[in-house]
Structures are given as C-alpha cells and as structure tokens.
C-alpha positions as semicolon CSV with decimal commas, in nm:
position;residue;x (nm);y (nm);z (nm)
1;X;-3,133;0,796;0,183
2;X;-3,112;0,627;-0,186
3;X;-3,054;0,278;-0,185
4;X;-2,728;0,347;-0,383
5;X;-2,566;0,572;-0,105
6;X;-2,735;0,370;0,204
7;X;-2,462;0,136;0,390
8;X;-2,416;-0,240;0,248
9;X;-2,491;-0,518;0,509
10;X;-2,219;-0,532;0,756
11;X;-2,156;-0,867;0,689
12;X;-2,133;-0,790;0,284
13;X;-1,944;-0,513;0,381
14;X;-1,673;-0,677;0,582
15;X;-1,666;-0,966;0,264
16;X;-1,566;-0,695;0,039
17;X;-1,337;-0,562;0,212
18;X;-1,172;-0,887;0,297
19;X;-1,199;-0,930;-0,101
20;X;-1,003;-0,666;-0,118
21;X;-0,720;-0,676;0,115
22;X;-0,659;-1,029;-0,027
23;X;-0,634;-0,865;-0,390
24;X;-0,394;-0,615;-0,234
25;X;-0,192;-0,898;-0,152
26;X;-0,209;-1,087;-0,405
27;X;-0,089;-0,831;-0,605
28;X;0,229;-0,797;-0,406
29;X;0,299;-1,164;-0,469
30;X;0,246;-1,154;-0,793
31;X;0,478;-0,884;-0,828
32;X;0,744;-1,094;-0,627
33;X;0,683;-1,355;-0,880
34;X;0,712;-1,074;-1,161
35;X;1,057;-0,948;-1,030
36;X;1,191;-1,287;-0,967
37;X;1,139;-1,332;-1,352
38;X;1,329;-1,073;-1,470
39;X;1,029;-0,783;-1,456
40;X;1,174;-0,427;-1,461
41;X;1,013;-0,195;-1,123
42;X;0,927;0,070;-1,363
43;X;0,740;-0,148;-1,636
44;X;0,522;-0,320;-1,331
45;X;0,410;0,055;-1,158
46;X;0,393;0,177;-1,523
47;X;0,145;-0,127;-1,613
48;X;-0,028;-0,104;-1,260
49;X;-0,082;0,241;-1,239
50;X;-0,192;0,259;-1,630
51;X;-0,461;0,012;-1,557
52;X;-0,586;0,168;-1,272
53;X;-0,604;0,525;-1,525
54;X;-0,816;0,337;-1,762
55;X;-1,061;0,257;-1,479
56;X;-1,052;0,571;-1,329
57;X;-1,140;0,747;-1,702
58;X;-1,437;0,478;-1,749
59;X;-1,540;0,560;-1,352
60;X;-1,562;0,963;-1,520
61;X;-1,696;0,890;-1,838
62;X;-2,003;0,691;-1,666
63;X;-2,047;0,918;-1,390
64;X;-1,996;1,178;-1,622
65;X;-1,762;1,370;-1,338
66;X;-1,638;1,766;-1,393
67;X;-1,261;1,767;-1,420
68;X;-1,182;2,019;-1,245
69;X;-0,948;2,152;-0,959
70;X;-0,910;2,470;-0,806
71;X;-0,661;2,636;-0,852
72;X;-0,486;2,719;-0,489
73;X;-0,527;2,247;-0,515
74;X;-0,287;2,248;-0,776
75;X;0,052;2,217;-0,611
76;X;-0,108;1,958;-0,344
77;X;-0,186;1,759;-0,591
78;X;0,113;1,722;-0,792
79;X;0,289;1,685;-0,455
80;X;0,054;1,368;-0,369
81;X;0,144;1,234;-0,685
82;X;0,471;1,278;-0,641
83;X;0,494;1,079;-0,318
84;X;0,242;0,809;-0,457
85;X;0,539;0,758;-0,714
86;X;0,797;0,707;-0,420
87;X;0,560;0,485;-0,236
88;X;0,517;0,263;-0,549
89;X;0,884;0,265;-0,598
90;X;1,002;0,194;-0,219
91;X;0,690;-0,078;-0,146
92;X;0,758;-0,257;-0,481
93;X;1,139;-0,261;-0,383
94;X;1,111;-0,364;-0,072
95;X;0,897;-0,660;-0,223
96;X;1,201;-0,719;-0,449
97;X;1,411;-0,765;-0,154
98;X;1,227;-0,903;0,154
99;X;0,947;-1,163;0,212
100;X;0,649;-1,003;0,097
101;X;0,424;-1,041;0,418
102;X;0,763;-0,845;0,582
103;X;0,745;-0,579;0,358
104;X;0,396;-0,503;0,373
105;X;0,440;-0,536;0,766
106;X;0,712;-0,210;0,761
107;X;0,459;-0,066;0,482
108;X;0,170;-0,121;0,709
109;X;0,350;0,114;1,003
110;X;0,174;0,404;0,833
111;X;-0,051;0,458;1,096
112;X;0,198;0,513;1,336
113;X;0,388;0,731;1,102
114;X;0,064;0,937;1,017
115;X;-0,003;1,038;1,354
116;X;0,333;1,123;1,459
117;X;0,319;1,369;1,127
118;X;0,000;1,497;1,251
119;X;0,108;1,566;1,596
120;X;0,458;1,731;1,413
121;X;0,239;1,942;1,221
122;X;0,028;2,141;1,507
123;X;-0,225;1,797;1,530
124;X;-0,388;1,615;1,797
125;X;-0,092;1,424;2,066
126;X;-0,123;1,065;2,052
127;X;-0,304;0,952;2,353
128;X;-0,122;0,729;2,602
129;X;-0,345;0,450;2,506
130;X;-0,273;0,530;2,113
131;X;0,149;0,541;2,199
132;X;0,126;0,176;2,384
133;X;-0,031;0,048;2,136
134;X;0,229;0,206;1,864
135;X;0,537;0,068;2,111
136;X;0,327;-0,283;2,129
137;X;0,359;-0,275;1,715
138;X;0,734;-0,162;1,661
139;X;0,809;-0,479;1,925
140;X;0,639;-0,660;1,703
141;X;0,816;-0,551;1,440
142;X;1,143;-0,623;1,611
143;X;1,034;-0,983;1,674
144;X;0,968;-0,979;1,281
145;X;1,244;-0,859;1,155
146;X;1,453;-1,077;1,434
147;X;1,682;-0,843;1,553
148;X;1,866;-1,044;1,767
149;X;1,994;-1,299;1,488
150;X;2,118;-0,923;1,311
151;X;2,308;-0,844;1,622
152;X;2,496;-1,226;1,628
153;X;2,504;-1,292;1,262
154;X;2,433;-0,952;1,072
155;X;2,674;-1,065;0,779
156;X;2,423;-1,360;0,690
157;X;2,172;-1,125;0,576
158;X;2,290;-0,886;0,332
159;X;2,274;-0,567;0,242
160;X;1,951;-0,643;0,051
161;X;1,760;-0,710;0,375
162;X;1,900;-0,372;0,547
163;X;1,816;-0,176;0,229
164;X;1,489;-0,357;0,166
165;X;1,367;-0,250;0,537
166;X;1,461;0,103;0,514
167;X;1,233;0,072;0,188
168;X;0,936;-0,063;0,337
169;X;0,996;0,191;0,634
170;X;1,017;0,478;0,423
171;X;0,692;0,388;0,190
172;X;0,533;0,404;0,515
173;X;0,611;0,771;0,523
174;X;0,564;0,888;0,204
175;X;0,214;0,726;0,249
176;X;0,145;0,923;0,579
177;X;0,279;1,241;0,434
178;X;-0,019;1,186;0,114
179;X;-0,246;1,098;0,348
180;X;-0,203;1,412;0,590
181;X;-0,190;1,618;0,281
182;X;-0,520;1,435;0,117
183;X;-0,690;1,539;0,427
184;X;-0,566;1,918;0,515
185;X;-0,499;2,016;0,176
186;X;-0,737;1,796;-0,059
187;X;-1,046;1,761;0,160
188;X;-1,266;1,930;-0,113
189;X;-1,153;1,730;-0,385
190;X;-1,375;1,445;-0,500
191;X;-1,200;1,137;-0,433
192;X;-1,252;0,974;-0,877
193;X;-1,051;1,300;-0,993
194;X;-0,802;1,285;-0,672
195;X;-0,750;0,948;-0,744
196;X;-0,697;0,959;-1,153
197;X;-0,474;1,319;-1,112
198;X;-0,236;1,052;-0,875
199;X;-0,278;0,746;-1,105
200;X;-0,166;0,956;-1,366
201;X;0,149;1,158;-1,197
202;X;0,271;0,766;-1,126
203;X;0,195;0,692;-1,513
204;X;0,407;1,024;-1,656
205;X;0,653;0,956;-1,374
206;X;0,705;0,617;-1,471
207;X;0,762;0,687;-1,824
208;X;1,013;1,015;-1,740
209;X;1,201;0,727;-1,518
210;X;1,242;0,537;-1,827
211;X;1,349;0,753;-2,085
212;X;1,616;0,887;-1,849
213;X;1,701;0,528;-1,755
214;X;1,711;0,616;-1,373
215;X;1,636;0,270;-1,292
216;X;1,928;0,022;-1,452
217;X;1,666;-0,235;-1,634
218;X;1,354;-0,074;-1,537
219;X;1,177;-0,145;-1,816
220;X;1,298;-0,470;-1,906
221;X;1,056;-0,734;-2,023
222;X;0,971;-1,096;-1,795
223;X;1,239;-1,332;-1,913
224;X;0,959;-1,668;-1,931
225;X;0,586;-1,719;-1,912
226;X;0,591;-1,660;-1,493
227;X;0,708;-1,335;-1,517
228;X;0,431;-1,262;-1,806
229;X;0,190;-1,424;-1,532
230;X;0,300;-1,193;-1,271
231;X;0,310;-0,885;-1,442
232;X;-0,026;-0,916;-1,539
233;X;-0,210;-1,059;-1,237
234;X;0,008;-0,784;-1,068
235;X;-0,174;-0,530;-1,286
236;X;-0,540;-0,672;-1,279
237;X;-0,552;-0,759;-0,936
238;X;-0,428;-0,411;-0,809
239;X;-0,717;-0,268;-1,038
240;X;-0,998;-0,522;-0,957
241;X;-0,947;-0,421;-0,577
242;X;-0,840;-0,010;-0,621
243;X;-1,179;0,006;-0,852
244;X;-1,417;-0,235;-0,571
245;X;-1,355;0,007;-0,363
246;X;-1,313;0,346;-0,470
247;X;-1,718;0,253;-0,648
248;X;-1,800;0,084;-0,313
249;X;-1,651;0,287;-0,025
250;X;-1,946;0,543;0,025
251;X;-2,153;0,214;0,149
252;X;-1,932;0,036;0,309
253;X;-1,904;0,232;0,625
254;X;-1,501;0,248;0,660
255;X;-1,463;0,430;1,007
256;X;-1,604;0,102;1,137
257;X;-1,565;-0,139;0,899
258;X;-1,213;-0,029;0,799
259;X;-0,928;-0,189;1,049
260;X;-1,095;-0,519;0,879
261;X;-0,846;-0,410;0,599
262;X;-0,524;-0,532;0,783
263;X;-0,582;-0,889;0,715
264;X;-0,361;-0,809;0,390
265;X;-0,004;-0,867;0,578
266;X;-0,218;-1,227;0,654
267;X;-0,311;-1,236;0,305
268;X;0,025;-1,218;0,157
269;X;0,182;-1,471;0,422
270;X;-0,083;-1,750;0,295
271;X;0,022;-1,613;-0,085
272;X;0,377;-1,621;-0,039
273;X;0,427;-1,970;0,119
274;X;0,211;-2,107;-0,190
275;X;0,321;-1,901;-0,463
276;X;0,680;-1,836;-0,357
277;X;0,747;-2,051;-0,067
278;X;0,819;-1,790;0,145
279;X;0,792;-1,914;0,529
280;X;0,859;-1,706;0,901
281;X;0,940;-1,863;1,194
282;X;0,714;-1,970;1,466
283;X;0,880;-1,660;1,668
284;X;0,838;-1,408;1,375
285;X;0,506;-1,521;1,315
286;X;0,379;-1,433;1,670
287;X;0,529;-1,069;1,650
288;X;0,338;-1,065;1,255
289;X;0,028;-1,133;1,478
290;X;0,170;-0,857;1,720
291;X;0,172;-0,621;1,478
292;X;-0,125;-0,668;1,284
293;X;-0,360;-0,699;1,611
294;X;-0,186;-0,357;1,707
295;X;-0,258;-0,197;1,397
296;X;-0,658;-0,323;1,391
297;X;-0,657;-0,155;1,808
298;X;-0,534;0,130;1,712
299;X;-0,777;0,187;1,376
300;X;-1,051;0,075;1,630
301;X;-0,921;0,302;1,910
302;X;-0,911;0,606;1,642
303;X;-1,300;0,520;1,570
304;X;-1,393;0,558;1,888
C-alpha cells in the first residue's frame, strides 16, 4: 500500500477529525453571528457553497479528475443536489432561530432518520439494540428541547422556536434521504465530482432563489463589520473543514474513526456561549450529553 493511501496514525487521525467537527461548528456560529447582523440565508449558502466549488475545481484541476457521469447517474444527482439545497436552507434556518448547539442536535438525528429510510425502502430492520439506543436519543432530545416548560408555558417561546425545530428536524431528513441515495444510487461515482456536481446545484440554486426573490431579504448585505466577520469565517471555515477531509478521508479510517465526528453539537455549545452567549440549562445539558453519547453508540454499534 502507498504511503499516500495507507491509514494516518490513529491518534492524527482522531486530531483531524476533531479539527474538523470544531470547524463545522464554528461555522454554524459564525453564521448565527452573520444572521444576527443582518446577513441574508441565501447570500451565506451562496458564499459557502461557492467557496467550497472553487476548492472542489482546484481538488480536479490537480488531480487532474475525468468529469464525467453516466448517464442512467444523472437524475440522482440532480436529486442530491436538490436536497443538499433544502438541507442548507432548513439547518441554516434553524440556526437563525434556535441556539445553535440545539439546532445541530435535531440536525444531528440523521442517523436515526437514515435507518428508518433504509428499513422503509426494503433495508436492513433496526436491531433491538440499534432502536434503544434511537429511543435513548429522542429522550434526550425531549430533555433538550424541554418539553415540559412547552406544555406549562408554550406561549413564552414563540413561534420561532416551533418553526425553528421542525427545521432542524426536517434537515435531518433531507440529509438521510442524500445519503441513502449517495449510497444505492451514486456508489460508483467518485466522491471530488459527487461532491462539486452538489456544491454546484446549491450555487445555481442559490442564485435562481435570488433572482426570483423567494426568500424576502435573502441576499441582503451584513449591516456592520460583525456580520462581514461572520459571513466570511462562515464561508472559510465550512471550506477549510469540507476540503481536510474530502483530501484526507481515504486515510483516516472513518468506519472506526468516524462517531469521533459528533463532538460538533459540543463544539458549537463552547462557540455559542463565547461568541453569542448562548447558555442551556444544567437539565438540557445532560439530555445534549444524552444525545450525543447515543449518537457515538449507535455509529459504533453500526461498525461492528
């Protein structure tokens, strides 16, 4: 095996991927920060997603990568694209509307979500270990989103906060249904032109969106130097991690090194209390920790 294919140190491996959760997260804060300061949603996917394009086009031109698809790969494609673009739009407005380490908490169901869809589809059933472990995370969740506050005081919240959940629930989904297609559909498609054919669906999408106007101020510019901040750590820090890994991921031994990943949801809670002052409660944070331990058992239960 060539020492450019043969697995990274697990301990280097593990650091990168910690590096980039916490760039993942980042990324959401920043985009928090970007929204707060007057940062249209499409203008931030349009700048994130046209970063991550001009990586992905360097990525070919070094590699020097054949662009092509087959044919029958076509509609797939588009279709994964199309649901990346609803992802975006749901995560990114559930940022707008929740605490960030709460939005990527309903984002970060997708597991669950993906192998109910499997199962749906003809798939594997979810093992009894697998579905205790998915009811141990949606408590969780419940504990997080402090349900029994809604039930005595439901006014206090908003509709923001109901809307904002049934965002982050259904970017979850749309992520599952990519993924299940990626993998039945898209298996023999190299994951550089996958991943710039999606990049750029979000980038035409987001620039459709605009000149339609189906967003009311989607494209409108930060109103003061934070939102400037934002919008571009939002951008670079999405790219920095989405390019670490797509170079790094054929040595860095994901089926066992991948639950590691979850950390982001922690990420963002350390992020958001210094960047935004966002704080949970003592209770919520024990069913975040609830959560986030379910999701790494199940990823590690799926390895094995």
């Amino acid at each position: 095996m060539s020492s450019l294919s043969s697995p990274l140190p697990r301990k280097l491996a593990l650091a990168l991927l910690v590096t980039v959760a916490c760039a993942f997260a980042a990324n959401h804060v920043s985009a928090r920060l970007a929204f707060d300061n007057g940062t249209g949603l499409l203008l931030a996917i349009l700048t994130r997603s046209g970063v991550a394009c001009t990586i992905l086009l360097t990525l070919v031109a070094v590699k020097r990568k054949r662009l092509w698809l087959p044919k029958a790969a076509w509609p797939w494609q588009l279709a994964v694209g199309c649901l990346i673009t609803i992802q975006s739009l749901a995560l990114y407005s559930a940022v707008a509307r929740l605490p960030v380490v709460i939005a990527l908490l309903l984002a970060n169901t997708f597991p669950i979500q993906l192998a109910l869809l499997t199962w749906a589809l003809g798939g594997a059933r979810p093992s009894l270990r697998q579905c205790v472990i998915m009811g141990t995370i949606l408590l969780g969740l419940l504990v997080v989103l402090d349900i029994p506050a809604w039930l005595i005081q439901a006014e206090t919240l908003g509709s923001e906060w109901v809307l904002g959940i049934a965002l982050g629930l259904l970017s979850a989904f749309v992520f599952s249904s990519a993924l299940w297609i990626t993998e039945h559909r898209l298996a023999g498609v190299g994951s550089t032109l996958r991943s710039l054919l999606t990049m750029q669906t979000v980038f035409v999408a987001m620039i459709i969106g605009a000149a339609l106007g189906v967003v009311p101020g989607g494209m409108s510019l930060p109103d003061n130097s934070q939102g400037w901040v934002g919008l571009s750590l939002l951008a670079l820090l999405y790219g920095a991690g989405f390019s670490t890994l797509l170079i790094c991921v054929p040595r860095l031994d994901m089926a066992r090194n991948a639950p590691v990943m979850n950390i982001e949801p922690v990420a963002s809670l350390v992020f958001g209390y210094f960047v935004l002052g966002q704080t949970l409660g003592p209770v919520q944070l024990l069913g975040g920790a609830v959560v986030v331990g379910g999701i790494v058992i199940l990823g590690l239960s799926k390895v094995r």
